[in-house]
N, C-alpha and C positions, 0 to 999 in steps of 0.2 A: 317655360322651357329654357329661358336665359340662364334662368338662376340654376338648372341644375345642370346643363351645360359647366358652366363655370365651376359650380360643385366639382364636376366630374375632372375636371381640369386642374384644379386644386389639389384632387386628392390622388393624380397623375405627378404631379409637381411633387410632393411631399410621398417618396418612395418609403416600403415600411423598411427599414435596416434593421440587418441582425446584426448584435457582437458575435468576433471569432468566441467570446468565453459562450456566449448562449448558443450557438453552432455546436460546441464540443461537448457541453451538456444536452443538448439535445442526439449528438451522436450516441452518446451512450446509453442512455435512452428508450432510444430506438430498438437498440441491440440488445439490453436490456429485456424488451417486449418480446423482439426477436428471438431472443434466445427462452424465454418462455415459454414459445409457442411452441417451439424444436423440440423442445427435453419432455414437452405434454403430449404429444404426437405416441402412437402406441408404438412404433419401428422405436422408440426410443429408450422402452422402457420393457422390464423382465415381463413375462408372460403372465397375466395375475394381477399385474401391481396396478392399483391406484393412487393415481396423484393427485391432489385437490389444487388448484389455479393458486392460492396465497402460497403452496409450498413448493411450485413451479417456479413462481415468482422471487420468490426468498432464494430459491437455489441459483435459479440464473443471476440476479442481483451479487449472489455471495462469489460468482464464478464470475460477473464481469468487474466485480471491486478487489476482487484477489484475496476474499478474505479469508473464507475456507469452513465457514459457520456452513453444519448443514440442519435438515429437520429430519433426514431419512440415511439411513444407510445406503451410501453413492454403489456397495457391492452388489448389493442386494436387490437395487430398487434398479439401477438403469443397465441395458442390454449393452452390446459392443460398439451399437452407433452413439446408446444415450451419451456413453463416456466417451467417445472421439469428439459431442458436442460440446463436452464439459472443458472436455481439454481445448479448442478452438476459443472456447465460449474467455479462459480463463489466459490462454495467449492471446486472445487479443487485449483483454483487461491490462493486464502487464505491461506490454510493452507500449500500449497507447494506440487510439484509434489513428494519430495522424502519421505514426511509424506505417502502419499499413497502406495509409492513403500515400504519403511520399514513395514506398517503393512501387504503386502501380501506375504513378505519375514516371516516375525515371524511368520504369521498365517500356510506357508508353511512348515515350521522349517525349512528354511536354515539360514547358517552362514553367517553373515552382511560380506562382504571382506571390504580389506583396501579403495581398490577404493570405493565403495557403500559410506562410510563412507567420504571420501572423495566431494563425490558427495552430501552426507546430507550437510556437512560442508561450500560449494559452494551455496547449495541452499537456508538456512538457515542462510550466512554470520556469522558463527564460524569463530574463530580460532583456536579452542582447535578439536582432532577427541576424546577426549575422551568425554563418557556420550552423544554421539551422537543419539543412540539409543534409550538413554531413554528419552531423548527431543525428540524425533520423535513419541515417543508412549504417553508421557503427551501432545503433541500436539494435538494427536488426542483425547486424554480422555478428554483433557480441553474444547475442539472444541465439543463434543457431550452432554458435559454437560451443557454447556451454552448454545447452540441452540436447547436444550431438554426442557430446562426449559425455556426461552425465548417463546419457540414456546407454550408451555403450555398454561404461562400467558398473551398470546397474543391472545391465540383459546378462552379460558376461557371469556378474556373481552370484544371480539367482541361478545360474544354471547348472554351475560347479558348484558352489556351494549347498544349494536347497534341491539340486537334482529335477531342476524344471523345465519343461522341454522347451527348445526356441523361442517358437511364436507366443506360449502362454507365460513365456519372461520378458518378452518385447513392448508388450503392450503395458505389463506394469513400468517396466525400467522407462520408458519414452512419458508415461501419465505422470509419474512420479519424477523426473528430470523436468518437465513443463510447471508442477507445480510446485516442484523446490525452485525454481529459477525464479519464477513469476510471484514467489512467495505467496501463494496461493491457499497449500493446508490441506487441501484434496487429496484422500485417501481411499486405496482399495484392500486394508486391513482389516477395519473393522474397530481397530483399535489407536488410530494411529501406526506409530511406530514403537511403542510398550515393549513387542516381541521383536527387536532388534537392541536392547538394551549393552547387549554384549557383542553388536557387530558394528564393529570400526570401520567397517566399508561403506556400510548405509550410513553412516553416522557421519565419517565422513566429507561422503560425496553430496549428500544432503545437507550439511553444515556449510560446505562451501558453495553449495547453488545460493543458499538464502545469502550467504553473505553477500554475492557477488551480483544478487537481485536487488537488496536492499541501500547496501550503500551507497548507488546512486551512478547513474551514467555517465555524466560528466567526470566526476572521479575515475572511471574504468578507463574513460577516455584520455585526459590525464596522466593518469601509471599508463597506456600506450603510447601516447606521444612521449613521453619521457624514455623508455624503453626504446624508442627509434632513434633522440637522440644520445641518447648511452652509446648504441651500436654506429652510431656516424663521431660520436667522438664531440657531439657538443652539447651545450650547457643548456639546461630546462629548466624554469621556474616553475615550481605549481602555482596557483593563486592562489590567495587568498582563501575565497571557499570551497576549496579543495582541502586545504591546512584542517580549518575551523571544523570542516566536515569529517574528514577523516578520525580527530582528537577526540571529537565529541563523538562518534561511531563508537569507538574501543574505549572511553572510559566509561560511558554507559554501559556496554558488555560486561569491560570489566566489574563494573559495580553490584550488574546481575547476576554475574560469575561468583562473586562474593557473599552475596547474598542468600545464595541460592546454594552454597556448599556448607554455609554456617548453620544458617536456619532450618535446613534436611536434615543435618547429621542424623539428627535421631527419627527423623520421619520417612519420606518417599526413598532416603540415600540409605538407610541405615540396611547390614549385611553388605555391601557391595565391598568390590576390593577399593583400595584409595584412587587405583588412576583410573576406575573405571564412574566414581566418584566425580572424579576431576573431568572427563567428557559429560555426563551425563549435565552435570551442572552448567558447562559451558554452552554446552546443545542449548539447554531450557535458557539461559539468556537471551544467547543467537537469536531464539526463536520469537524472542516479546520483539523483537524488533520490526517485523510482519509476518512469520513464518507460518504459524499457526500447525504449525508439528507439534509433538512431547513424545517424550521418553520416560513418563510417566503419569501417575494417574492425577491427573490435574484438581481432585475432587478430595484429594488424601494430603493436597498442600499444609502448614500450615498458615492461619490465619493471617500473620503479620508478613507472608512468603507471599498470599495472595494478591494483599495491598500494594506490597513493591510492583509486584509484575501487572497490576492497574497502571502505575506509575510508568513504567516503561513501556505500555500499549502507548498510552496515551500520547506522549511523546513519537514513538513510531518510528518511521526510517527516516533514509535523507530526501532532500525537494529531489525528482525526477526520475523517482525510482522506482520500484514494485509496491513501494509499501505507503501508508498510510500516517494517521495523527497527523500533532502540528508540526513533522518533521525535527531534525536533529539539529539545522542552524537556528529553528526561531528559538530554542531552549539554551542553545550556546548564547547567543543575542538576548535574549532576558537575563542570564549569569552575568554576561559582562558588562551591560546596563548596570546591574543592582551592583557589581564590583566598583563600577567609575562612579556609582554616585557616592558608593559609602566611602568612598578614596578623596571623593568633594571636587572630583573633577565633570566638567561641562560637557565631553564627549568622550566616545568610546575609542578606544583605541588599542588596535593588537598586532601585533608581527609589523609594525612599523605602517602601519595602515590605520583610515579610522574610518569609522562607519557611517554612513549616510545617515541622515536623522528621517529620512522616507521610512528608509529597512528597519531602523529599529521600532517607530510609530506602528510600522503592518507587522513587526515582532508580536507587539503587545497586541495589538485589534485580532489578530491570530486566537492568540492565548487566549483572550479576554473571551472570544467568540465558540471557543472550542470548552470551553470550563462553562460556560452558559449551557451549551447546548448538549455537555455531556450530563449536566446539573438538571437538564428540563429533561431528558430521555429515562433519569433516574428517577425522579419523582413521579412521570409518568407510567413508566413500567412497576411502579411501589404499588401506584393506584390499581392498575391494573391486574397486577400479578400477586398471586400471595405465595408470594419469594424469601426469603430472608436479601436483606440491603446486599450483603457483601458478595451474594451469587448475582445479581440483579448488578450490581458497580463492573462487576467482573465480565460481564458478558457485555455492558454499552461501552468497555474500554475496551473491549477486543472486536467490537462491529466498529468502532469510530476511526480504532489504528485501523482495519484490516485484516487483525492479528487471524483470528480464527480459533483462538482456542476459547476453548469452553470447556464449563463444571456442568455440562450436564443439560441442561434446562430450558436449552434452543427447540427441542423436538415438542417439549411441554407448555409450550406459550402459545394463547388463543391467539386469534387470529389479529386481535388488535395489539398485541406484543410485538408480532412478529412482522408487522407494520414499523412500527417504530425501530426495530433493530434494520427494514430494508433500509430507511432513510435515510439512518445514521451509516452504514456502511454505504451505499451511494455518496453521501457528502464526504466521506472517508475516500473513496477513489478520484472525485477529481479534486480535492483539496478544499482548503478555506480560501487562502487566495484566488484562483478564479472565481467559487461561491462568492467573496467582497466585491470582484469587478464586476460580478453578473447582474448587480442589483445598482453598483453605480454609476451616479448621474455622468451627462458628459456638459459639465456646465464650466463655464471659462472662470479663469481666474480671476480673482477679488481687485477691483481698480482703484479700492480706496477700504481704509481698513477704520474702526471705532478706537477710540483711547483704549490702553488697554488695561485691567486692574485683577492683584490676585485676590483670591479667595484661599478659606483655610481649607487643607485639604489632610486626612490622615487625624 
């Protein structure tokens, strides 16, 4: 009786601790499950339809990672509630579970603790805990104003324009502002957006939600404070990765932009007039960034068009944003790395600043971890699937960014495929950085170190 006494006292003394990182993957999770259960429920779904539990799962999955992969036709398959839950399911993915948790705390009046704050910091990939709170509240003022006005001029167009009444242009202009914002992909076409190829209002109002999703909050925050002090008449620095983030945003664009009006000419672009050439193309870059929109038939690309826009899934948005991949600074951060070394310089250095050797080391464990595990998702989807590679690359770089687009092949994947695309787009929503800290040790630093010696390496 002593001994287990003391047992019991032991194991009193020694509480089990969660990390904020294993807190926020379990929120999501939950909701995840949560939202499974909602969308399989029959009040959820058309009169008729069957939904089997693996494609319940995939869809809640693709609505809480923002990705926008589905298995079924989102018009066809879910009733008025199923999509109000698609749309909740898909704002909450977006904007972050602890954006919601912070404003029920303020609205509450309690006091944010260290952990809360901590746990914004995880979910939002900060570094800094300070001004956490106020990023968690312009995320949501940012987030309601753009999918207020969005959904406006989208109920407004369909109604003049396509002669639609009210209420049956509210519910798309409000689903479609939610998931242009939240870069999400979610449509009630059927086709995407194919049959708006020649409307510059959808184009766009939808063009600038993904932008304004994807580039990243802290940035939006940024161009506002900057804007306030313009109007008071003083001087604003942006920082640093604000700079690095913004450059690398638009010459990626631009490069999809390029790529995408060269290598069409004669394919998905060809008959179009030139400037309509010039949006379409722009759209379909915009969009590898997480949007998971098209303005055309993503299946009729060509081959080497395909590859590229693998290329820019993978990569993805910016850190703290709607979207997905190894983000836009670790790919700016691998450039200027491989630039300072072949220059034969010891650190990196840019806009009068130089880089911590932390950031660049989780640059590369990023990279390094994300090309692993985009490499075992293909191999294992080859096994599985009797795919051709290039539709099989194409669909794990668009679950891993986020993206949502697809050639097809989402709805035809057994049930062990379509496993493997939930995982990768879950690891796609809360990053690889929290994924690296959720697994690491908390063990103290090194009090004595070995000689040290290189090895041939390359």
């Amino acid at each position: 009786m002593e001994k287990q006494g003391l047992y019991l006292k032991e194991l009193k003394r020694k509480k089990l601790t969660v990390t904020p990182f294993q807190l926020i993957v379990l929120g999501y999770l939950l909701f995840a499950i949560l939202g499974t259960v909602l969308i399989s429920l029959p009040f959820s779904l058309q009169p008729g339809v069957k939904f089997s539990l693996i494609d319940a799962l995939f869809t809640a999955t693709s609505a809480i990672s923002v990705t926008g992969l589905t298995v079924v036709d989102t018009k066809d398959t879910f009733s008025t509630t199923g999509k109000f839950i698609l749309a909740f399911l898909m704002q909450f993915g977006g904007i972050g579970i602890m954006t919601l948790g912070t404003l029920v705390f303020v609205m509450r009046g309690n006091q944010i603790s260290l952990r809360e704050r901590m746990m914004i910091s995880a979910d939002q990939n900060q570094l800094s805990l300070q001004g956490m709170v106020y990023l968690m509240l312009f995320i949501f003022k940012a987030t309601v104003l753009f999918e207020l006005l969005g959904a406006l001029i989208l109920t407004l167009h369909f109604m003049s324009n396509y002669q639609t009444p009210f209420l049956n242009a509210l519910g798309p202009g409000l689903f479609h502002s939610i998931s242009g914002f939240t870069n999400s992909g979610f449509e009630l076409f059927g086709n995407s957006l194919q049959n708006f190829q020649s409307d510059y209002v959808v184009k766009s109002v939808i063009g600038l939600l993904l932008l304004a999703g994807s580039i990243g909050f802290p940035v939006l925050l940024e161009v506002s404070a900057n804007i306030s002090s313009w109007r008071r008449q003083r001087r604003f620095k942006f920082s640093l990765y604000t700079k690095i983030t913004t450059i690398t945003f638009f010459a990626l664009l631009l490069a999809g932009f390029i790529f995408v009006l060269l290598f069409e000419q004669n394919g998905t672009l060809a008959g179009m007039p030139w400037y309509q050439k010039i949006s379409v193309s722009f759209f379909q870059s915009l969009t590898t960034r997480s949007g998971g929109f098209s303005l055309a038939d993503i299946q009729a690309y060509d081959h080497s068009t395909l590859l590229f826009l693998c290329l820019l899934m993978f990569i993805g948005a910016s850190p703290s944003s709607c979207g997905g991949g190894i983000r836009t600074t670790t790919f700016a951060v691998l450039i200027l790395s491989l630039l300072s070394f072949l220059k034969g310089k010891s650190s990196v250095k840019v806009f009068r600043r130089e880089l911590f050797q932390e950031d660049i080391t989780k640059a590369f464990m990023v990279f390094f971890i994300a090309v692993t595990l985009v490499a075992a998702a293909v191999i294992a989807l080859s096994a599985i699937e009797n795919i051709p590679t290039t539709e099989i690359l194409f669909e794990i770089c668009s679950a891993f960014g986020t993206t949502g687009l697809s050639m097809g092949i989402t709805a035809n994947l057994s049930n062990a495929g379509k496993t493997v695309l939930i995982i990768l787009m879950f690891i796609g929503r809360i990053g690889l950085v929290p994924l690296l800290f959720l697994f690491r040790g908390r063990k103290p630093e090194d009090r004595y170190h070995y000689v040290k010696e290189h090895i041939i390496v390359g």
